[in-house]
Structure formats: structure tokens, C-alpha cells
N, C-alpha and C positions, 0 to 999 in steps of 0.2 A: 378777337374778332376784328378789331381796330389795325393791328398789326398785318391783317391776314388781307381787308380791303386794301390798304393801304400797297401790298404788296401784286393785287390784282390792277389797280389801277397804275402804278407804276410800269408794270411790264406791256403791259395795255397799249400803252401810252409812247414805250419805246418800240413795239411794233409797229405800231401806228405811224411816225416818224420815219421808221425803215420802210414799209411799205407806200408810203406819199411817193417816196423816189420812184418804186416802182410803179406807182399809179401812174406818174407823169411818163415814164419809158412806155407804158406798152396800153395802159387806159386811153392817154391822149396821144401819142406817136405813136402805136403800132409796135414797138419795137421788143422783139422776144428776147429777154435778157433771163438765163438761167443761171446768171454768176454773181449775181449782187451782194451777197454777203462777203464778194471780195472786195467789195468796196466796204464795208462796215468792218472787215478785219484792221484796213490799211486806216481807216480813222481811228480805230481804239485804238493800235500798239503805236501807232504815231503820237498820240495824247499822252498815253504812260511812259514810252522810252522818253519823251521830251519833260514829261511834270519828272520823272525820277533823277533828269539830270538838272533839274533845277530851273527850268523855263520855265514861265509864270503861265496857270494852266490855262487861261481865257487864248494864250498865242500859241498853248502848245493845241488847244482842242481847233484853233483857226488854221493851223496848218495842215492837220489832219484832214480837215474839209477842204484845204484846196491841193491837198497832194491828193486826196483824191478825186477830184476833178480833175486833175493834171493828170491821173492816170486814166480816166474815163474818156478824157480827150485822146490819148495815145492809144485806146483802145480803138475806140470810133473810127479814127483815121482809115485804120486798114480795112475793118472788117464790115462798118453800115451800109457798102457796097456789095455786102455780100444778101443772098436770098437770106429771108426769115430762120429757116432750119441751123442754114452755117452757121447762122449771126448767134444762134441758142447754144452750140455746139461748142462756140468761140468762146461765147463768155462763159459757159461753166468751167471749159479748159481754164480761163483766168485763174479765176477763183481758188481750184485747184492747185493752182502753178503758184497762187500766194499764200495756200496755208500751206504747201511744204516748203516754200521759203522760209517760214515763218518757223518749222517745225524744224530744220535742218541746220539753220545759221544761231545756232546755241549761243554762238559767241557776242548775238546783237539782243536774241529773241529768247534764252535762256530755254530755248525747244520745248520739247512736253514736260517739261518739270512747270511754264507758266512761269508767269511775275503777278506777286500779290504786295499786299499792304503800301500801295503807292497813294498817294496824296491825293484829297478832293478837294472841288470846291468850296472856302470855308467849313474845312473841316475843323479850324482850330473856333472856329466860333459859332458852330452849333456844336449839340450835346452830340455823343456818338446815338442815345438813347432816342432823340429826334430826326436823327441823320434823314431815315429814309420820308420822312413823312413831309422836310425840307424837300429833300431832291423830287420829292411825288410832288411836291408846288410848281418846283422849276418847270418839269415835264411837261404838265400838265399847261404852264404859260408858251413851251415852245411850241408843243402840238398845235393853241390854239393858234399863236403866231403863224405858223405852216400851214393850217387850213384859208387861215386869211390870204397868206401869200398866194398858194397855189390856186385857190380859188378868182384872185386878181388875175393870175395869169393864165387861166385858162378863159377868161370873159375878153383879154386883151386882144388886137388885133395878132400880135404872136401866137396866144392860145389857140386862134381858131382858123390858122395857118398848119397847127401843129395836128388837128383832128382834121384838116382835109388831107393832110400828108395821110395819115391811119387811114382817111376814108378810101381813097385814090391817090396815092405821089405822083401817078402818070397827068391825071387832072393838075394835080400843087405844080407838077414841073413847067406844064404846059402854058400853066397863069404867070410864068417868069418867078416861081419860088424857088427857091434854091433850098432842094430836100434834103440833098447830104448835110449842108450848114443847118438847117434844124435840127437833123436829128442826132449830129454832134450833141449840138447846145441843150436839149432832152437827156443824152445821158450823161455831159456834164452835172447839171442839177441834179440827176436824180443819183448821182452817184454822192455826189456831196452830200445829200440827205442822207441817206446810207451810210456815210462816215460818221457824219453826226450822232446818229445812233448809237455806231459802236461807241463812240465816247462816254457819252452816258449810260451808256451798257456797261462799260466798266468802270466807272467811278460807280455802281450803283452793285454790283457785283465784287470790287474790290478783289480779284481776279481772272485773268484771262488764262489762254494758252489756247492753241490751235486747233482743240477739238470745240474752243466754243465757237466754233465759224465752219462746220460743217455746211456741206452743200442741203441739207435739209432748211437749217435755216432760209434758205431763196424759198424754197416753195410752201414753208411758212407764211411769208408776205405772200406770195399765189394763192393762196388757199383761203388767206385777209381779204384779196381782191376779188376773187371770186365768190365767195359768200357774201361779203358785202357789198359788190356792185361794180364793174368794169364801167371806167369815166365817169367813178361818181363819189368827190371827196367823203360827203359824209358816209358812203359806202366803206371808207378805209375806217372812220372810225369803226362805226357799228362791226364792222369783221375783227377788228381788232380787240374789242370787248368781248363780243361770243366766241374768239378763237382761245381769252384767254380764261373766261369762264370756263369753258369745258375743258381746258388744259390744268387748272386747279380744282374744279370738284372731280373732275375723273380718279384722283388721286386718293379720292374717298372710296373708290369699288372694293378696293385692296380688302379692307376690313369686311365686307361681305360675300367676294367671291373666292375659290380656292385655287389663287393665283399667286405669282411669283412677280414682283419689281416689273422685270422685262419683260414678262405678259402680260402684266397691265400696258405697260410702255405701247406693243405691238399692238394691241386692242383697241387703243386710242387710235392707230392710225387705221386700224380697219374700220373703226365708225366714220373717221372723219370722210373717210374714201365712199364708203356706204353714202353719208351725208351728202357728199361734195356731188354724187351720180345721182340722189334723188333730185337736187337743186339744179342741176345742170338740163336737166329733162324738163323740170314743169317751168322754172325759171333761170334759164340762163346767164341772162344779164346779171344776176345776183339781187338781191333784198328790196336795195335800193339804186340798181342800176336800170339805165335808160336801154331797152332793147337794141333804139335805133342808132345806140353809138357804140355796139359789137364791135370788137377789132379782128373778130374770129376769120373773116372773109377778107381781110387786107391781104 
């Protein structure tokens, strides 16, 4: 039972992390990003090609987060000028365009075969038998760190630049705000958060390969935000816990109903959808979202 919380709050925990980023893209900016786990791909294999060629992991998971921010910035560039639709369009094309990089270039990314048993964080001085219940500390300190930050910076005069951008940009432009420079600097962050993730996805995982960065993964965090609450940090936790509650007892129907692996799998996501369309109707906003900071009408 020990092992089994332990494993719920861990994953919880890395959701939660990956979706902050997206809280800040599109909670507080407005900004429709359907490609996000292309940023949490380019953090993880950036953290394991770099810890397996012997880079001390604290620089290899730092550059992970700022390559991808460097790539979140080169995305911005061309496309935050574009309408909402494009811009959703664009970045799941991303996403796509980095896990068949990832999937194709064998020669860097070892393809679908994956790269496993790569090195953790003091892995030689905890027990392996303790490993995950360590790394569930860690998580659990950067989460709250993250809630701290994001929540300074949405109280900040930036922050509240960033939700008049989501409320009206034609108003933000008009005050002498400069929208495109924000909402760069919106998917900056929230893509480095995003990376972040992946790192401690795989140090926590202990293998990767490019099917774990599927395009479902993004609408995982969507489904975090919108159960637990559009512009509303403690919203990311709470979806992050009940998304990953019913992602681990669901796995118990098996034993009662006369189904197959992959029709449990499919089931899950017919509830979740059933769920997401009751919630959407009586409460939109989500749990603990604020009605009147919808991004839905930006």
C-alpha cells in the first residue's frame, strides 16, 4: 500500500509540474498550445543523452530546461502572431516533428528500442529499495517550489499584464504593452517547466523512448486544467491528484468486469470525456476555477 501511494503521489506530482507550464500558456496568457509534451520530450532525452555521456546530472537536467526554452522561444517567434487555431495547429505539428526526430535519428536517440538504466540523482547513496520514495520527496519540494513561484508571478505586475493579454491583447496593446514580448516569455516558461518534467519522468521511470511523449500526453495536462480549474494554481494541483487517482484505481475494473487491457484503457477515456462534458456544463471554470478568468472568449 506504501509503495502503491507512494507511486500515486509521485506521478501526481510530475503532472502537476507539466501542467503549471500549461497553466501559465493558456490559464494566464490565453495561449492554445496543443504541443507541450514536445517540450517535456526535449527535457528528458536532453537529461539522459547528457547524464549517459558523463555530464554531472544537476547540468545536464539545467540544460534540458533551457534548450527547451530556447526552443519555445524559436517557436514563438514565428507562430504567437498567428490566430488561436494556427497557433494549436503549430504546436502540435511541433511535438510531432520532435518525437519522429527522436524516433528516426537511432544513431543519437537509439529510436524505438529507447535508452534505459541511465543514472539518477544520488542513485549511489540511496538504497535502490528507497529510490522512489526519495525521488517522491524531491517532487513533492519542486511542486511546492513551483506553486510558490507561479503564484509570485501571477500576483506580479508581469502576471497581471499576462491575464489582461488572455482578457483583451487589443486593450494590453493599446496600454503600450508589448503582447508578442509576453507571450513569448509565457511560453518560454511554461515550456521549461515542461522539460522539467520530462526529467524527472525519466529519472523516475528509468526509461524512455518516443512512445512515451505521445500527443495524448498534452491533453493529459488539459484535462488537469480543466477539472481542476482554468487560472487557478491550486486548480493544477487538485486535477493533478484526481486525474491520477482515477488513472490507478481504474486499473482495478479489470478484475470485475469482462474486459481486455485495451478496453479497460479505452473506458478510461470514455469516462474521462463523459466526466469532462458533465463538468464543462454545470462548472466550467473547473473545481476550483475562477469563472471570471475564462480564456474561452479570448
Amino acid at each position: 500500500m506504501i509503495d502503491y501511494l507512494v507511486t500515486i503521489i509521485l506521478m501526481a506530482g510530475i503532472y502537476a509540474i507539466f501542467s503549471f507550464g500549461l497553466q501559465l500558456e493558456w490559464g494566464f496568457t490565453g495561449l492554445l498550445n496543443f504541443g507541450h509534451v514536445g517540450f517535456m520530450a526535449i527535457g528528458a532525452y536532453t537529461t539522459v543523452l547528457l547524464g549517459t555521456s558523463g555530464v554531472p546530472l544537476f547540468l545536464a537536467v539545467l540544460t534540458g530546461v533551457l534548450l527547451a526554452g530556447i526552443m519555445g522561444a524559436l517557436l514563438g517567434v514565428p507562430t504567437l502572431r498567428l490566430r488561436e487555431d494556427y497557433l494549436a495547429i503549430t504546436t502540435i505539428g511541433f511535438s510531432e516533428i520532435v518525437r519522429f526526430i527522436l524516433h528516426n535519428e537511432a544513431w543519437l536517440t537509439n529510436g524505438s528500442i529507447g535508452i534505459g538504466g541511465f543514472p539518477r540523482p544520488f542513485g549511489d547513496l540511496v538504497d535502490a529499495r528507497d529510490y522512489e520514495l526519495f525521488l517522491m520527496v524531491v517532487v513533492l519540494i519542486v511542486v511546492f517550489g513551483l506553486f510558490l513561484f507561479q503564484e509570485h508571478l501571477i500576483r506580479s505586475p508581469w502576471g497581471r499584464a499576462l491575464k489582461s493579454i488572455r482578457d483583451d491583447e487589443g486593450v494590453s496593446a493599446s496600454l503600450g504593452k508589448n503582447v508578442f514580448s509576453y507571450k513569448v516569455q509565457s511560453l518560454v516558461l511554461g515550456s521549461m517547466m515542461a522539460a522539467l518534467a520530462g526529467s524527472i519522468l525519466a529519472f523516475y521511470m528509468q526509461f524512455i523512448n518516443p512512445t512515451t511523449f505521445m500527443p495524448i500526453e498534452t491533453f493529459y495536462a488539459w484535462i488537469i486544467i480543466m477539472a481542476g480549474g482554468s487560472g487557478s494554481n491550486r486548480g493544477v494541483l487538485l486535477g493533478a491528484i484526481l486525474f491520477q487517482l482515477f488513472f490507478s484505481g481504474t486499473r482495478f475494473i479489470q478484475g470485475y468486469l469482462p474486459l481486455e487491457p485495451t478496453q479497460v484503457g479505452a473506458l478510461r477515456v470514455v469516462v474521462i470525456g463523459l466526466a469532462l462534458i458533465i463538468l464543462m456544463i454545470y462548472r466550467p471554470q473547473g473545481i476550483l476555477g475562477n469563472k471570471e478568468e475564462l480564456s474561452l472568449e479570448s
